[in-house]
C-alpha positions in Angstrom: 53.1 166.7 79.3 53.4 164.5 82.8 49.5 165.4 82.9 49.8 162.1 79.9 51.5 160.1 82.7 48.9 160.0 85.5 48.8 156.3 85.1 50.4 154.6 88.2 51.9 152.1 85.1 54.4 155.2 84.1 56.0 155.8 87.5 56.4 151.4 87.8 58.8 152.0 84.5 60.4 154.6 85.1 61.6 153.6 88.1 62.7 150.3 86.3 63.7 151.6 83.2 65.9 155.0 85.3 67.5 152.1 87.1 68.7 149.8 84.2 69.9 153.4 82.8 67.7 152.1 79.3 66.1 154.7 77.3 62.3 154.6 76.9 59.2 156.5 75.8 55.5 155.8 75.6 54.7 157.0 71.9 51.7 156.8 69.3 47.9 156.3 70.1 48.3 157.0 73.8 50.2 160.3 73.4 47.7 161.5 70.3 44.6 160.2 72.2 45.5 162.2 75.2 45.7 165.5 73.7 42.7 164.8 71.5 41.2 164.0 75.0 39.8 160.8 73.8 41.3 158.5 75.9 39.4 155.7 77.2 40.1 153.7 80.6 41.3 150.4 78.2 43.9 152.1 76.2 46.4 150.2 74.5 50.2 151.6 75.8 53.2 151.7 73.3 56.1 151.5 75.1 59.6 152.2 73.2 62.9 151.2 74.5 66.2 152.0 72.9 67.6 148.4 74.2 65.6 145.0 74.4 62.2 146.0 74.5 61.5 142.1 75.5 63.9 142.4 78.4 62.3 145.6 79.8 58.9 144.2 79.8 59.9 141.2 81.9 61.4 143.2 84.5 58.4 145.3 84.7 55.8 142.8 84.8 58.2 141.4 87.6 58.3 144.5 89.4 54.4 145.1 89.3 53.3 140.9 90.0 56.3 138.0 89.4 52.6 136.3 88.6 52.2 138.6 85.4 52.4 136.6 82.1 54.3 138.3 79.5 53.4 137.2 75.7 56.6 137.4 73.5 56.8 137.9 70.0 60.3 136.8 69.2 59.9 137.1 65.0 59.2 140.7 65.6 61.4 141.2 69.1 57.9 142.7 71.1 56.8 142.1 74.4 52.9 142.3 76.1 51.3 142.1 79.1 48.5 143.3 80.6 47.8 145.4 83.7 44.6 145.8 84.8 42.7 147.0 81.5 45.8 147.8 80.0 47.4 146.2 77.1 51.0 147.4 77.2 53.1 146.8 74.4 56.9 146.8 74.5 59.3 147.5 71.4 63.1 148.3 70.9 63.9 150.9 69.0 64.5 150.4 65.7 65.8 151.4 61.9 63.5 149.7 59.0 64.3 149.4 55.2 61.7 147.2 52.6 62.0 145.0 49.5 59.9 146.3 46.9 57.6 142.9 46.8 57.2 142.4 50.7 55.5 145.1 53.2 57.8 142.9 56.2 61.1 145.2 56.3 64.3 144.4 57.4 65.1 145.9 60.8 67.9 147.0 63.3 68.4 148.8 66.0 68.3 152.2 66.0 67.3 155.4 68.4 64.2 157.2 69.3 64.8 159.6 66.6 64.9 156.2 64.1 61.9 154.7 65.2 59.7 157.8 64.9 60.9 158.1 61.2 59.7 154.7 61.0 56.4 155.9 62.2 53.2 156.2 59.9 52.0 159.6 61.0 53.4 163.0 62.4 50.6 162.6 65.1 51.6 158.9 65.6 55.2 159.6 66.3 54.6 162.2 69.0 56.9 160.6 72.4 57.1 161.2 76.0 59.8 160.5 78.1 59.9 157.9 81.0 63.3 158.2 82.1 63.4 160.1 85.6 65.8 162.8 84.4 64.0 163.7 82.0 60.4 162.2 83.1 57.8 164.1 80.8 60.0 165.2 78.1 57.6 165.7 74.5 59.6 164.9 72.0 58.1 165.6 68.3 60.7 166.0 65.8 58.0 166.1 62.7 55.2 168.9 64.4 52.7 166.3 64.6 51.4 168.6 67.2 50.6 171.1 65.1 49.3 168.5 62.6 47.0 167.8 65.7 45.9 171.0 66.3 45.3 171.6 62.4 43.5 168.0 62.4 46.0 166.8 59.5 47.0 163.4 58.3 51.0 163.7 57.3 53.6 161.1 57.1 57.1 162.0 59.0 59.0 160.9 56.1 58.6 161.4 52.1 54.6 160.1 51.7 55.4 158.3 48.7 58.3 156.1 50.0 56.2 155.6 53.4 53.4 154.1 51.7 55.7 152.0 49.3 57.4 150.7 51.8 53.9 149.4 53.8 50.8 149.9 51.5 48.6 149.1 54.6 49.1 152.5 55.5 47.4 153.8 52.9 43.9 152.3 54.7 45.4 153.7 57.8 45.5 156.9 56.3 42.2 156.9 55.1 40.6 155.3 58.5 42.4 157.4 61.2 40.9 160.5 58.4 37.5 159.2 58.9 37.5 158.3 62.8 39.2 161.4 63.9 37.3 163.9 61.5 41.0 165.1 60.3 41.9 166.0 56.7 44.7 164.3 54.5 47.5 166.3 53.5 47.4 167.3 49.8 51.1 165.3 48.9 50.0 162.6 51.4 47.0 161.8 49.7 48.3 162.3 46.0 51.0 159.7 47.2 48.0 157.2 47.9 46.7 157.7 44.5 50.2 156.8 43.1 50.6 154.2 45.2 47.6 152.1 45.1 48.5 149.1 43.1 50.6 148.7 46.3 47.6 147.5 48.2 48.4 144.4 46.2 50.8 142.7 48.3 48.8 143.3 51.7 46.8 140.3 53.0 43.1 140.8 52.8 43.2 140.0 56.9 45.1 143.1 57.4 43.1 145.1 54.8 40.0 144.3 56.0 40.6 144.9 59.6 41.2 148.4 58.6 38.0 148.4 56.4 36.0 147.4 59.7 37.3 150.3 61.4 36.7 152.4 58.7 32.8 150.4 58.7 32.5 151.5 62.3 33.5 155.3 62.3 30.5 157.7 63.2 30.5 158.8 59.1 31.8 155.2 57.7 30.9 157.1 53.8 33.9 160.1 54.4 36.0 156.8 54.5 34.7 155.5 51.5 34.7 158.1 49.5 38.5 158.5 50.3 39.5 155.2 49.0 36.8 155.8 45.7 39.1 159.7 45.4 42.4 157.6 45.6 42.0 154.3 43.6 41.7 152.2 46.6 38.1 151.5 46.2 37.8 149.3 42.9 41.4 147.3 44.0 39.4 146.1 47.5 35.7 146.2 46.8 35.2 146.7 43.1 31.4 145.5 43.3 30.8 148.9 45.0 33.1 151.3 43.0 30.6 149.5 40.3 27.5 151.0 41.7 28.9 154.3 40.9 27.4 156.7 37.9 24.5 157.9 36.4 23.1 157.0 33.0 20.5 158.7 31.0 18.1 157.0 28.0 15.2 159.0 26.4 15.7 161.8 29.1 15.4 159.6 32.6 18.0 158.9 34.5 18.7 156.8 37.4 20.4 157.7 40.9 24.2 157.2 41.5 23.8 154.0 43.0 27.0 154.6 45.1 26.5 157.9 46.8 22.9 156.3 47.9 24.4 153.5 49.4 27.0 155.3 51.2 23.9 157.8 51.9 22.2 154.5 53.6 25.2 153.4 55.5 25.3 156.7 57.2 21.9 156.4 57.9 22.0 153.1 59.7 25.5 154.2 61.2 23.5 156.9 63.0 20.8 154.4 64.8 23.0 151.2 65.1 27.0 150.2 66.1 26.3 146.6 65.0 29.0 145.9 62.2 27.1 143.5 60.1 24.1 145.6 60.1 26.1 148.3 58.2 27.5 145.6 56.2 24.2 145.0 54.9 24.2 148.5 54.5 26.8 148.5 51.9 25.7 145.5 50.2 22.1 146.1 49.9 22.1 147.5 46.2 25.3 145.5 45.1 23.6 143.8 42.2 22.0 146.7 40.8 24.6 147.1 37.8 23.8 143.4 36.5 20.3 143.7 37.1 20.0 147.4 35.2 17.4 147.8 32.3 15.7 150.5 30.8 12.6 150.3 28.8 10.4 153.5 27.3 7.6 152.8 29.7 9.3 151.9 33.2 12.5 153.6 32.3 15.5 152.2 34.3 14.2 148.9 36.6 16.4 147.3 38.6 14.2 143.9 39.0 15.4 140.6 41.0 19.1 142.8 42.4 17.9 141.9 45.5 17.9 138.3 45.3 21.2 138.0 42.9 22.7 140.2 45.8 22.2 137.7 48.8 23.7 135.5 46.2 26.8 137.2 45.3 27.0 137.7 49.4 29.2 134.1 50.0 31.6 135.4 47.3 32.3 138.6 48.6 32.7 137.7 52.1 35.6 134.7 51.1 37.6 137.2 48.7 37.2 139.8 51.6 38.2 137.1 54.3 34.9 138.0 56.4 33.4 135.2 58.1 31.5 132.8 56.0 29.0 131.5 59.4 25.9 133.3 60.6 27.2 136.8 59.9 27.9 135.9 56.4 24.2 134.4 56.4 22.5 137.4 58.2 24.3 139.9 55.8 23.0 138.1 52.9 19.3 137.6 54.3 19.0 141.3 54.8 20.2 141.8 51.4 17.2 139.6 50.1 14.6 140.9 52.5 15.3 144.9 52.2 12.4 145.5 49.6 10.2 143.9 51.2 9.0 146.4 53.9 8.9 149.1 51.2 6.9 146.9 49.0 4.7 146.8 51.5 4.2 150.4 51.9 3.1 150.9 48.4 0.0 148.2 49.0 -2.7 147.4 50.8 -0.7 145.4 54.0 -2.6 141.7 54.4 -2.1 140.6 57.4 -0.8 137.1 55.1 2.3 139.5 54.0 3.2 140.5 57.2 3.2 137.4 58.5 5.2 135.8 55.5 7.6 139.0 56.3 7.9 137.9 60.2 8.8 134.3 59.2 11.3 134.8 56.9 13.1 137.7 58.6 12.5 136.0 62.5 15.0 137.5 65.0 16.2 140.1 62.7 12.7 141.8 61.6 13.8 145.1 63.5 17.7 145.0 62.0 15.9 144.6 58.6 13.2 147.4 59.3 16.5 149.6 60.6 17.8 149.1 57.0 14.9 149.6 54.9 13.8 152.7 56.7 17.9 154.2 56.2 17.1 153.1 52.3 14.8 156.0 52.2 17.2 159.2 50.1 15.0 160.9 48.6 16.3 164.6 48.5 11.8 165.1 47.9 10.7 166.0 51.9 7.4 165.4 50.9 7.7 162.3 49.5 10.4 161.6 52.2 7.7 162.2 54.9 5.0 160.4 53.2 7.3 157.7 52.6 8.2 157.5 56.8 4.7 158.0 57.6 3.4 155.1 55.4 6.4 153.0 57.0 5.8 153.5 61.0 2.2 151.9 59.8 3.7 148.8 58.8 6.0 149.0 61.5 2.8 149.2 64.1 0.5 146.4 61.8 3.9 144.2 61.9 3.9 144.4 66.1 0.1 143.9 66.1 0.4 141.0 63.6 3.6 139.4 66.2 1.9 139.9 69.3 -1.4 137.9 67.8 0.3 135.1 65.9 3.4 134.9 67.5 5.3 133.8 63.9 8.8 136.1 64.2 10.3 132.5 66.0 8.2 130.0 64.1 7.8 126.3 66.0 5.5 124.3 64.2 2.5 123.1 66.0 2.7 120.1 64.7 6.2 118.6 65.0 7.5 115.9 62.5 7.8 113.3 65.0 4.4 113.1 65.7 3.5 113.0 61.4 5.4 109.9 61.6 4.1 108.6 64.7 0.5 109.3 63.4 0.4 108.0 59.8 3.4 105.3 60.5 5.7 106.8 58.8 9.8 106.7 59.0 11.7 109.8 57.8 10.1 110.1 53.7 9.3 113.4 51.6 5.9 113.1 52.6 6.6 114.5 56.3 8.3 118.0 54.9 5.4 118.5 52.3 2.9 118.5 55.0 5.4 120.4 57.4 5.8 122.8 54.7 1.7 123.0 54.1 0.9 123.3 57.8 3.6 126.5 58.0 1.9 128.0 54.8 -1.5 127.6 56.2 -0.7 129.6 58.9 1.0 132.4 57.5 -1.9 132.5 55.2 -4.0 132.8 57.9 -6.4 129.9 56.6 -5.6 128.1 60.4 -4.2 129.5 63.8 -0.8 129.1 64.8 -2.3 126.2 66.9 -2.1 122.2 68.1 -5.6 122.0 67.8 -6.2 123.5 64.2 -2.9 122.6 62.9 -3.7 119.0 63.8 -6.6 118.6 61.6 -5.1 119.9 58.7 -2.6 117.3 58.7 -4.5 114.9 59.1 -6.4 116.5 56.3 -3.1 116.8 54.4 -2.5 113.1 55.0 -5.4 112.3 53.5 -5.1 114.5 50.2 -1.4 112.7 50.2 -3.1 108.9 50.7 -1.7 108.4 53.9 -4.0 106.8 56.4 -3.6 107.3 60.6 -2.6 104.7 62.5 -5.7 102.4 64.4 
């Protein structure tokens, strides 16, 4: 295992740590990335000392820079620094027991053996060694090598008291299952199930951080269906668990609603990284259950679930504690936009709808076409490929359209300082109706996007609104 240890960092504690004769391993997400051979150059480093974990980390950071700043933690006895693009994370050992109503424990100190009980997972509690007698030593009392190897998600300890005692690992279960590709033991997950109304008494901060992660695996939908099989799902994001089922009138049915989505999230998972994007993703469909109707000649219609979703966007992000700014608003336009391409794959494309579609979408035209092509699931190839083909048409039409009138980043040609400046006018309705007039004249295509033009329809405008120019 001293292969783990190649890190210059390593030696720099041992030597301090062999000298203050103090105990101390590096354990967790360092170890396990290591020998999944993931590591990447801006690891985080968990550092466990059976002593002051606080006290260690000064004397290190003094032994490597006395310039080093050291952030401590003194409610939860932890130390930080950083070295180079290292975050290294210092902790005493420790013993842990819970209330029932709180997921903060009571702690004391404890040995190596103690704190890897105390760990989440078998392949989380794995521990190396730093002390020079014993300078590579793997210790893993629980196997979670072999839980490695077998690509296994098992707690050290009895699963069901583990996820009593902190419900947050219950998401932690789920998204270390989805990122790593790895399997959740049987018990482990039937403890999950019987501890879901645990998730309770977790913050939504710490739940959704977990949810992100879980948003930003390469396959964000093994994830979800994980928290649908265990309960989680309809405690932390019922509006999706609702999109699940199929119903049948008069012999038609409609799709699962839910599978599709998560079917479109991997989609857009496989072109893009961008959180929000997938986010949209998610939330593309989520009014589909209020918006449901069937009649005998349409059978089931789903009409306006586009617009009530960008609406139920603001409400979703506050309960979920995502950010309520331009993220929030891009996630919700996205939401209101996503038919729109496809609508305009099953007519005739005027060039007035395109350009109506590169207003209101501006910057984010190519996120939104991202989504809408990801929203084709048909399991029909030939209507799949006729589908694709009709939409890399109005993907080409929508670059001609841009490149000619230039509307994706819309400046009117006629600004409202000059309206007032030309008719005499201080700041009165009448400036945003002919604003508003000039815009849709242009996106209608009845005037260039222009001064010239655009001029002499206001003043045309002005006219039709009794305004008179200025001698």
């Amino acid at each position: 295992m001293k292969k783990c240890l190649n890190n210059p960092i390593f030696r720099i504690i041992s030597e301090v740590v062999t000298n203050e004769k103090i105990e101390t391993y590096v354990i967790g997400g360092y170890v396990r990335d290591f020998l999944l051979n993931r590591m990447s150059s801006d690891r985080d480093i968990d550092i466990v000392v059976v002593g002051s974990g606080v006290n260690i980390a000064k004397k290190i950071a003094k032994r490597i820079d006395p310039k080093i700043k050291v952030t401590i933690f003194k409610n939860f006895g932890t130390a930080m620094f950083r070295y180079k693009n290292h975050e290294i994370d210092f902790v005493g050992a420790r013993k842990e027991s819970y209330r029932q109503d709180s997921r903060k424990p009571s702690v004391e100190n404890g040995t190596i053996e103690d704190d890897q009980k105390r760990r989440d997972f078998t392949i989380n509690a794995m521990a190396i060694s730093l002390n020079d007698e014993s300078y590579g030593k793997f210790i893993d009392p629980f196997n979670g090598l072999d839980d490695l190897m077998d690509k296994t998600i098992r707690t050290p300890l009895e699963p069901e008291r583990t996820f009593s005692d902190d419900p947050l690992r219950m998401m932690r279960a789920i998204r270390f299952a989805t990122m790593l590709k790895f399997e959740i033991a049987n018990e482990t997950l039937l403890a999950i199930s019987k501890n879901k109304e645990r998730i309770k008494i977790v913050s939504p901060e710490r739940i959704i951080s977990e949810l992100n992660k879980i948003v930003l695996s390469d396959s964000p939908s093994t994830g979800f269906k994980l928290l649908d099989k265990t309960g989680l799902l309809p405690l932390i994001l019922p509006e999706l668990h609702n999109l699940k089922g199929v119903e049948e009138v008069s012999g038609k049915q409609h799709k699962d609603n839910f599978y599709h989505t998560l079917g479109v999230l991997d989609n857009v998972a496989s072109k893009s990284d961008d959180l929000w994007l997938r986010w949209a993703a998610i939330l593309h469909d989520i009014a589909k259950p209020r918006t449901k109707k069937f009649d005998v000649k349409n059978g089931w219609t789903f009409h306006g679930h586009d617009f009530l979703g960008a609406k139920m966007i603001p409400g979703i992000f506050r309960r979920l504690r995502l950010p309520l700014n331009h993220r929030m608003k891009y996630v919700a336009k996205l939401v209101r936009l996503h038919l729109r391409p496809i609508a305009l794959i099953h007519e005739e494309v005027t060039d007035s709808a395109l350009r109506r579609l590169l207003f209101d979408s501006g910057d984010d035209i190519d996120d939104l076409m991202t989504l809408c092509k990801a929203d084709i699931t048909s399991k029909n190839e030939k209507r799949v490929n006729i589908y694709l083909k009709n939409f890399e048409i109005v993907r080409d039409k929508l670059k001609e359209t841009e490149e000619k009138d230039a509307i994706r980043n819309f400046q009117p040609p006629v600004p409202g300082d000059l309206i007032m400046e030309t008719f005499g006018l201080k700041p009165c309705k009448e400036i945003g109706i002919i604003k508003n007039a000039i815009k849709e004249a242009i996106i209608d295509g009845k005037i260039p996007n222009d001064y010239e033009p655009a001029y002499r329809f206001m003043l045309k405008k002005g006219k039709e609104l009794g305004l008179k120019p200025k001698e």
